[in-house]
N, C-alpha and C positions, 0 to 999 in steps of 0.2 A: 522751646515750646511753641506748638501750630495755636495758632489763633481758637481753635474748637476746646482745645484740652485746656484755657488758660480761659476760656470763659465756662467751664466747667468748674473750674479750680473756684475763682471767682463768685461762682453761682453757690457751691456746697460752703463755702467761707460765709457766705452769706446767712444761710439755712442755720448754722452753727452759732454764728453772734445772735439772730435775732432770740433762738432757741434761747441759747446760754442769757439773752438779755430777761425774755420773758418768766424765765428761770429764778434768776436774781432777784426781778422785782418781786415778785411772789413771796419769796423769804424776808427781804428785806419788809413789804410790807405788813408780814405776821399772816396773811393766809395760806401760807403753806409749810404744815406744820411736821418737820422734817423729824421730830421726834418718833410721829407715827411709823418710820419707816425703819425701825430699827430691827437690828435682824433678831432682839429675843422673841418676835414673833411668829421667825421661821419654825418648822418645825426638818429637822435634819432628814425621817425618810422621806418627810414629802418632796425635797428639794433630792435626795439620791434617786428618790424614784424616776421625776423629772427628767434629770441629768440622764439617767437611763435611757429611760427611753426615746430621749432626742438621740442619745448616738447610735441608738437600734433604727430609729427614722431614716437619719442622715449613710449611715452604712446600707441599707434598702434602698435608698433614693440612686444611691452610686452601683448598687448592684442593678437596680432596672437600668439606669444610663449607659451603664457595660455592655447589657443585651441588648440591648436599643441601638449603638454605635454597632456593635458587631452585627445585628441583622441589616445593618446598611453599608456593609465591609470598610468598615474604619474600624483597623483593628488595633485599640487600646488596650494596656492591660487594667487591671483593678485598681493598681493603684495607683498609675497616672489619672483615673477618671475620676477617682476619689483627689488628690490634689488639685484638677481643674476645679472639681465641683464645689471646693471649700472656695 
């Protein structure tokens, strides 16, 4: 590990405890009331709808970057640009 990549490591480790810390204390102290969060208040199409149309997004997003790569002759196919792009 180069000294950049292990103070990156270092830095997201960081981002993660403080999160996870400020996380905790919120529960532990009773203002975050993790009941509210329960999924019988999803409603199933709204969540398939959702899910839909993120992967209708995300397959568009990968189709302009194919056109995009090919009008500057870097020539990928679809679905290596969709692999990069995830």
């Amino acid at each position: 590990m180069d000294k950049g990549s292990s103070k990156r490591l270092v830095i997201t480790l960081l981002k993660l405890l403080v999160g996870g810390g400020l996380l905790a204390y919120l529960i532990a102290s009773g203002r975050l009331d993790i009941s509210l969060l329960a999924f019988r208040t999803v409603s199933l199409p709204f969540v398939t709808a959702g899910l839909a149309i993120h992967g209708l997004a995300s397959c568009l997003i990968c189709f302009r970057y194919h056109l995009l790569l090919h009008a500057v002759s870097i020539p990928l196919s679809l679905t290596r640009v969709f692999r990069i792009s995830l």
